[in-house]
DOKE-793196 format. One record per residue (C-alpha): x, y, z; residue in one letter; residue number from 0. Coordinates in steps of 0.02 Angstrom, whole numbers, always signed. Example, Ala and Ser with C-alpha at 12.3 -4.5 7.8 and 13.67 -1.06 7.14 Angstrom:
BEGIN
> east, north, up, zadren, fivex
> +615, -225, +390, A, 0
> +684, -53, +357, S, 1
//
This chain:
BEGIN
> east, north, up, zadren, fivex
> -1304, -761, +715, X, 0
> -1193, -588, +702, X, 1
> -1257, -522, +514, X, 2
> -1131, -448, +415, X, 3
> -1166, -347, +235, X, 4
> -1042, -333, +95, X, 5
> -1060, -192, -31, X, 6
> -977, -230, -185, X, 7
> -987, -401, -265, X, 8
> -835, -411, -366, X, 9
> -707, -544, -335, X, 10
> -641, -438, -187, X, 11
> -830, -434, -100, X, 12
> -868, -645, -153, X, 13
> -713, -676, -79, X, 14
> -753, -586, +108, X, 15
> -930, -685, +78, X, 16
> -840, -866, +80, X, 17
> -742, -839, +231, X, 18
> -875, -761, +328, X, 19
> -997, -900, +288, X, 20
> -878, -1029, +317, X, 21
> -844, -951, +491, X, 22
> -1012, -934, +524, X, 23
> -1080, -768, +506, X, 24
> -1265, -734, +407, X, 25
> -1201, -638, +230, X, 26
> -1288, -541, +119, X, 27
> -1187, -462, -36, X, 28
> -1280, -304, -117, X, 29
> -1195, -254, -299, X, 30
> -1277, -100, -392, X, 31
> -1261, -228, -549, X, 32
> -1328, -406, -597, X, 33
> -1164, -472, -566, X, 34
> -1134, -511, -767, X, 35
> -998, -404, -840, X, 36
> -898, -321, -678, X, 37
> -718, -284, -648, X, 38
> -700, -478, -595, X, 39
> -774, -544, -770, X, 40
> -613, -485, -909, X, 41
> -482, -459, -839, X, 42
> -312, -559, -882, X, 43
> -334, -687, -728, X, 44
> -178, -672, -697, X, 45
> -135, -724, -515, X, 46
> +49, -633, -479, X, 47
> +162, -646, -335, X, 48
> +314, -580, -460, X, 49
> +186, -391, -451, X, 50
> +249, -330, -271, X, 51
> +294, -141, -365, X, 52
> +151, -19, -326, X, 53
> +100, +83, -451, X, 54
> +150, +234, -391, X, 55
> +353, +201, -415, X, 56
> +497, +308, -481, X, 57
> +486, +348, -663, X, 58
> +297, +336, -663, X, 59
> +273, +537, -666, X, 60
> +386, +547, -821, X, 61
> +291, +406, -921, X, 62
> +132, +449, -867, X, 63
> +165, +632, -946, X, 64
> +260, +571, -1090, X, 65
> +97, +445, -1137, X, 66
> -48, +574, -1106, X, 67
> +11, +633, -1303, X, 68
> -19, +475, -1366, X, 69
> -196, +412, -1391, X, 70
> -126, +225, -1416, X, 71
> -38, +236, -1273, X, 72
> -25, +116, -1095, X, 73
> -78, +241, -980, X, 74
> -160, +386, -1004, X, 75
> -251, +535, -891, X, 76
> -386, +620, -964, X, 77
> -335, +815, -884, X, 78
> -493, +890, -812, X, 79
> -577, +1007, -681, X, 80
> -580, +890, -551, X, 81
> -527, +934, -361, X, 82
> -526, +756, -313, X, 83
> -426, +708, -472, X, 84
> -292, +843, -407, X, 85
> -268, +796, -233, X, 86
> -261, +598, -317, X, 87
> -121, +653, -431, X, 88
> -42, +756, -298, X, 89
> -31, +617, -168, X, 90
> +38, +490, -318, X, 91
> +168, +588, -336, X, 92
> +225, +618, -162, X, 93
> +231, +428, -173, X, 94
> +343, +388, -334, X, 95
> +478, +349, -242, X, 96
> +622, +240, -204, X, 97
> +567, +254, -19, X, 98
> +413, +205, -21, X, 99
> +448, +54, -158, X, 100
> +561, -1, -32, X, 101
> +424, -2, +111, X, 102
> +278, -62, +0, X, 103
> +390, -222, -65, X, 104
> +382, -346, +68, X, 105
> +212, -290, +125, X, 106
> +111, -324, -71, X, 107
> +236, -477, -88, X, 108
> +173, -570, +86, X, 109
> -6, -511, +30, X, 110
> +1, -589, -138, X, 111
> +90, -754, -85, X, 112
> -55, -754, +58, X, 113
> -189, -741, -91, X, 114
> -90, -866, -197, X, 115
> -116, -999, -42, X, 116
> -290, -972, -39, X, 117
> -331, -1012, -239, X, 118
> -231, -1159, -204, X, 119
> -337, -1220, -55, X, 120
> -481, -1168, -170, X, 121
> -426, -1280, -325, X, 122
> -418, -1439, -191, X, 123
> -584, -1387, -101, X, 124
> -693, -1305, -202, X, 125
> -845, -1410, -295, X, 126
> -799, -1339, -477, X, 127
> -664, -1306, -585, X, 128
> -615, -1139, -616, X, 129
> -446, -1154, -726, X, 130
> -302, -1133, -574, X, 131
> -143, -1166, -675, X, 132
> +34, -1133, -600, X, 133
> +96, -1097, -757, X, 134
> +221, -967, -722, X, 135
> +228, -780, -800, X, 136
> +343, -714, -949, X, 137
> +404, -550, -947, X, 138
> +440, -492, -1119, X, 139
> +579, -370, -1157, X, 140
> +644, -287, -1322, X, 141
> +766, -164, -1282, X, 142
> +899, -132, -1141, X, 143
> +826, -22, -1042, X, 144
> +676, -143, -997, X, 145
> +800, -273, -976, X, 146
> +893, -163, -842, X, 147
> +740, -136, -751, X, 148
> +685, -299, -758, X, 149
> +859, -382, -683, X, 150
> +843, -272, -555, X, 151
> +642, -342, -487, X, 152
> +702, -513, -529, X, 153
> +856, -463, -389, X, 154
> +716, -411, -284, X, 155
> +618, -541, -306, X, 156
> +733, -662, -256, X, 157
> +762, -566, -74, X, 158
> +597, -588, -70, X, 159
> +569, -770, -79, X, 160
> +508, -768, -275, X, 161
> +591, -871, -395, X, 162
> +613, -775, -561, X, 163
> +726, -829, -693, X, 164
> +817, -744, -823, X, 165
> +801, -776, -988, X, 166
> +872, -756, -1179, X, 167
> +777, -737, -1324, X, 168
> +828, -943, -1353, X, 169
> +765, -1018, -1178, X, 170
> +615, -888, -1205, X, 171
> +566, -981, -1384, X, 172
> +591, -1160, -1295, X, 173
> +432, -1095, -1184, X, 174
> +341, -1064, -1324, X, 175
> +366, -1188, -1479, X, 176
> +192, -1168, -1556, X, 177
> +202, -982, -1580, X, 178
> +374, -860, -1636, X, 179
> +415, -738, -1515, X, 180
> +515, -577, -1524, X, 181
> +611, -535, -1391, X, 182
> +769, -466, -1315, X, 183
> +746, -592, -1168, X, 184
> +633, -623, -1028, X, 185
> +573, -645, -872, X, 186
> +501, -813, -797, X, 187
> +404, -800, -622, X, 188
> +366, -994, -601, X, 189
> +256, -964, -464, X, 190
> +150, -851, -550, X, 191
> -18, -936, -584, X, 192
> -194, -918, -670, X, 193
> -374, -921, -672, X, 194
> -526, -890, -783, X, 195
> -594, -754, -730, X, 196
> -791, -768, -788, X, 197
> -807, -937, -751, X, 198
> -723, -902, -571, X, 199
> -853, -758, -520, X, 200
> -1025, -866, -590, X, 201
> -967, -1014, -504, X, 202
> -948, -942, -340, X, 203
> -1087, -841, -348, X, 204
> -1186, -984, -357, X, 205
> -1081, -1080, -247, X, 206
> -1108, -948, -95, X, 207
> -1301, -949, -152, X, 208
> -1297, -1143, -110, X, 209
> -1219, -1120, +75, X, 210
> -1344, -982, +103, X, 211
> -1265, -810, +63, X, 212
> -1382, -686, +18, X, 213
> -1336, -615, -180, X, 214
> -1446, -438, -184, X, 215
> -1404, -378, -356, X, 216
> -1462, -232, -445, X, 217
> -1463, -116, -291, X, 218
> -1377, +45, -307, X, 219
> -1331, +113, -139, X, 220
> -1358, +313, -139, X, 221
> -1333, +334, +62, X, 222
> -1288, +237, +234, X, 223
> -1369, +279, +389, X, 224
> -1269, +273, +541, X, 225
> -1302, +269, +735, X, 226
> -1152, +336, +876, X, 227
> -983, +259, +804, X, 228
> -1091, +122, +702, X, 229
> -1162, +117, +529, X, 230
> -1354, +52, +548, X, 231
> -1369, +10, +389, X, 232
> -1381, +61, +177, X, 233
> -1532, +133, +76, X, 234
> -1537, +87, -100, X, 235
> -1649, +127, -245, X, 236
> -1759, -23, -177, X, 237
> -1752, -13, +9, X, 238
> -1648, -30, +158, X, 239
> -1546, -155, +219, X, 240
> -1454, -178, +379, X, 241
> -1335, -274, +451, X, 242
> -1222, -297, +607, X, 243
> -1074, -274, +520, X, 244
> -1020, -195, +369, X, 245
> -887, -224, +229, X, 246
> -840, -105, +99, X, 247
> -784, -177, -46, X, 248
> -866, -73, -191, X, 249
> -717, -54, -310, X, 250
> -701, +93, -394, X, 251
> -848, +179, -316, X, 252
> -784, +161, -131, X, 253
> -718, +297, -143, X, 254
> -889, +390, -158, X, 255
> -964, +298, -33, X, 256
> -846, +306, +96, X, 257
> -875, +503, +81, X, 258
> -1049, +493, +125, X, 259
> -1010, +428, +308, X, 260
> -856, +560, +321, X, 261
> -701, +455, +252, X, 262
> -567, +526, +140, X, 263
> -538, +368, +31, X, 264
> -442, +445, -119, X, 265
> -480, +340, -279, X, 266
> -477, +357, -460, X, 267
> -542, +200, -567, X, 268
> -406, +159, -704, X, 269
> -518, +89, -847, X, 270
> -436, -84, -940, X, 271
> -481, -166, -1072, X, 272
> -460, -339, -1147, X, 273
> -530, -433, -1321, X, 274
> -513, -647, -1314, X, 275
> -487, -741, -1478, X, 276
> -570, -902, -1475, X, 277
> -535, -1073, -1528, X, 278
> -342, -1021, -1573, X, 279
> -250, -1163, -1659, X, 280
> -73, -1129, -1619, X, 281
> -91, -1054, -1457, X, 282
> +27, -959, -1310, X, 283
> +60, -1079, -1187, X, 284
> +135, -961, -1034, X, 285
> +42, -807, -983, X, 286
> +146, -646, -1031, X, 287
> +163, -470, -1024, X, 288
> +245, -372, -1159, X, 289
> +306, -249, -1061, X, 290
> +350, -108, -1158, X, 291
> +175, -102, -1231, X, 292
> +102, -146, -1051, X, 293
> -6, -283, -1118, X, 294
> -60, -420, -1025, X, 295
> -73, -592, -1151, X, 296
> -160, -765, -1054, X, 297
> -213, -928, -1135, X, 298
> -367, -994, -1091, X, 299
> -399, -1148, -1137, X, 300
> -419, -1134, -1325, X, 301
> -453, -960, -1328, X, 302
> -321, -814, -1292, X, 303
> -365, -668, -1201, X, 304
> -270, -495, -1239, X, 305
> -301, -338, -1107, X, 306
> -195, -178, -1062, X, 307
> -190, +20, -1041, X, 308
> -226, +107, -889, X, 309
> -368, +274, -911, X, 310
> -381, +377, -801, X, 311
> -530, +470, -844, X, 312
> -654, +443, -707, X, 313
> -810, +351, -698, X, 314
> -878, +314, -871, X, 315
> -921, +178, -976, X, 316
> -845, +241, -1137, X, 317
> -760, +135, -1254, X, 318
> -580, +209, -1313, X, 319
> -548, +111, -1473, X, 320
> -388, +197, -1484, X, 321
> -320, +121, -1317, X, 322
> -386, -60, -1432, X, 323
> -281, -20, -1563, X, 324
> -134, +17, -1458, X, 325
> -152, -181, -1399, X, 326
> -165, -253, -1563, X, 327
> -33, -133, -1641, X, 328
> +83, -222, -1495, X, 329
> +46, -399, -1527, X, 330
> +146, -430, -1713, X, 331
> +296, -339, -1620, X, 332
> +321, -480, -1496, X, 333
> +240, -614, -1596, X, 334
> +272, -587, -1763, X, 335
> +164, -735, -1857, X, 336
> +16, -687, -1749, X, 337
> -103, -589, -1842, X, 338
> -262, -505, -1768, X, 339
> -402, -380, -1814, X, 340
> -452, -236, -1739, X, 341
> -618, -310, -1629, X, 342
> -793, -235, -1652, X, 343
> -820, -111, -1516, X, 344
> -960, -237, -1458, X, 345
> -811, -382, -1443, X, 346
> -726, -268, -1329, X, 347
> -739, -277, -1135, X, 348
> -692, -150, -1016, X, 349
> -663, -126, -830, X, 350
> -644, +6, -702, X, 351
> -509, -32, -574, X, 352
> -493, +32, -410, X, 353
> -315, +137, -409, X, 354
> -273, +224, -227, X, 355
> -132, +370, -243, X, 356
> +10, +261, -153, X, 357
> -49, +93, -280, X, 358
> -63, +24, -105, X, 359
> -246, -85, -57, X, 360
> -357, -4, +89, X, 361
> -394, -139, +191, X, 362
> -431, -118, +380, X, 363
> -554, -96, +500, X, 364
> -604, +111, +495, X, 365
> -559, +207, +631, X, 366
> -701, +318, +620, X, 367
> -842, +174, +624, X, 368
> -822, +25, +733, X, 369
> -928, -105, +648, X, 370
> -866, -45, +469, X, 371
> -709, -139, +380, X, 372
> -628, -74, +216, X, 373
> -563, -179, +63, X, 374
> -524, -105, -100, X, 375
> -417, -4, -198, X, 376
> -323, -174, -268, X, 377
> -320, -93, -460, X, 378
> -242, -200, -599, X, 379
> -230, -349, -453, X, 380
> -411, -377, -382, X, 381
> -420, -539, -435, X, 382
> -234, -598, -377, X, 383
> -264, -533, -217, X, 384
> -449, -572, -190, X, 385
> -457, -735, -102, X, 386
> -327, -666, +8, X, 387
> -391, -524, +53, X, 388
> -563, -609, +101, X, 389
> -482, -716, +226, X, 390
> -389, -550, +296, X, 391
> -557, -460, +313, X, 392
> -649, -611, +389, X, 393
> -514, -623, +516, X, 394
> -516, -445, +555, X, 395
> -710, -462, +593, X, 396
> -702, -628, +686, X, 397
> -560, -535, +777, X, 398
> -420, -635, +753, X, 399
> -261, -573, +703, X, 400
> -233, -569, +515, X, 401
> -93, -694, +428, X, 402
> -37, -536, +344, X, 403
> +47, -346, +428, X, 404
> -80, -237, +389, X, 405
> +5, -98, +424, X, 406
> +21, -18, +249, X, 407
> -155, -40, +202, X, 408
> -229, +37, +333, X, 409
> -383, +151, +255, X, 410
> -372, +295, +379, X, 411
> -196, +339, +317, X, 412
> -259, +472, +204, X, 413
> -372, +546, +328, X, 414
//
């Protein structure tokens, strides 16, 4: 039985495990961490066909520049002495254009519609319940030049297969009638869907653990030893391991370790962070986004989860409370009868996504190293685009052609 290993075991890595062991293939899954409080764990759960713009689009530059002087801001990058930091920026920009929008589109949307299909099959298959809803996404808007923009992706959307509707401040109330909103208008992606995150990653940990994949947590990797055109295997602080094959799906520190075996994988990890209310009486019923304030709002269950900003300030583990009270600042703007503390700093989780330069996945076999296949670099949308991208990479390694054009994704295209 062909062995493959997985570093990374974030949503992104679990994901690759279920297909692999479902087609057949011996699985081990080694994660520097004990798997508690990753990436995968607090983030909105938001699962998002209506997000096919990559980061890196026109007027990003401009907003990006304008933010870094406010400390409350949505995104934010911390300036530093950092070569790799420079080349990251410099490629971002190349890329924050109408061109490459325009080429990026189709490709994220057939991805994410791809993923969508396989949390479906999961919520039907699957021996646990992990909160799938297709409850649609709201788009908040309060001023013009949001709504504009926001016409405009709906239009795109729709050439694209997604249903959005458009909304005034009336039909966006109706949506809502146990909490006041404020708002312009809105708008509704019916297709859009959720999860909850936490319970999602525990319950397929163990569920993988059950059909005999191998969880190897609390093993940092610090080199990979390689043989001709193939990687032999990983050393970590206790041991080696080796495998036939090898996935790398190690979030925002793929980067890293792809330059140990000679791979330019540009990557910067965009810290988020989120707070969740519990037990909320009168509580949001749609997931939503208040866009100007780039805050990402999702009910779950009885409790409400809030999470935004994007920080660009490399791989730390610092808490911003600033960026916090930027979130709660924005929540009495766009619902006006909801009021909320500032959270303890302990209350507070945080995350460190995965952003490439283009806001464009790497996922691909490598062209350097036959038996090695790249996936990450999914930023604010690892957990949308996990259980597709699983099924991608196990087709890639049981050679069959993928569902979805890789093309754009390729992670050589930087080299």
């Amino acid at each position: 039985m062909e062995h493959v290993g997985i570093i990374g075991g974030g949503i992104i890595g679990l994901s690759t495990a279920y297909y692999l062991r479902k087609a057949g293939f011996k699985v081990s899954v080694i994660d520097q961490s004990g798997l508690e409080d990753g990436c995968s764990f607090g983030n909105a759960g938001m699962i998002v066909p209506s997000h096919f713009i990559p980061l890196a689009a026109p007027g990003m530059v401009a907003k990006g520049v304008r933010w870094m002087f406010n400390s409350q801001s949505p995104f934010y990058v911390r300036p530093r002495l950092s070569g790799d930091l420079i080349t990251w920026g410099l490629n971002f920009y190349k890329h924050a254009n109408r061109k490459h929008v325009e080429r990026s589109m189709p490709a994220l949307s057939a991805l994410s519609l791809h993923s969508r299909e396989r949390y479906r099959e999961w919520a039907s298959t699957l021996p646990f319940d992990f909160g799938y809803d297709e409850r649609g996404l709201l788009m908040l808007y309060q001023n013009a030049s949001v709504e504009k923009e926001e016409r405009e992706i709906a239009n795109e959307a729709g050439r694209l297969g997604i249903e959005a509707r458009v909304l005034g401040a009336d039909e966006v109330q109706r949506l809502e009638p146990d909490v006041r909103v404020t708002a312009r208008g809105g708008i509704y992606y019916p297709g859009d869907a959720q999860v909850i995150p936490g319970i999602l990653v525990r319950k397929l940990i163990d569920h993988l653990q059950s059909v005999g994949v191998q969880i190897i947590r609390n093993k940092h990797v610090h080199s990979i030893f390689t043989e001709g055109k193939s990687i032999k295997g990983v050393r970590t602080t206790l041991g080696e391991f080796t495998a036939d094959q090898w996935v790398l799906a190690a979030g925002s520190w793929s980067g890293w370790l792809a330059s140990l075996i000679g791979i330019k994988l540009p990557m910067q990890a965009g810290k988020g962070y989120s707070f969740t209310l519990q037990n909320v009486g009168r509580n949001v019923r749609i997931p939503t986004i208040f866009l100007e304030a780039r805050v990402a709002v999702t009910p779950m269950r009885n409790d409400l989860r809030f999470g935004g900003t994007m920080e660009i300030a490399g791989i730390n583990h610092n808490v911003n409370m600033n960026r916090v009270i930027g979130i709660v600042k924005s929540i009495t703007r766009y619902y006006p009868d909801m009021k909320v503390d500032v959270p303890a700093a302990k209350a507070v989780w945080h995350g460190l996504r995965p952003c490439s330069p283009d806001g464009l996945p790497y996922i691909g076999r490598s062209a350097r190293w036959d038996n090695l296949v790249v996936a990450t670099g999914h930023a604010m949308m690892g957990m949308s685009l996990g259980p597709g991208t699983g099924k991608l990479v196990s087709d890639i390694i049981e050679k069959k052609q993928p569902e979805v054009d890789l093309t754009l994704f390729t992670p050589d295209r930087f080299r």
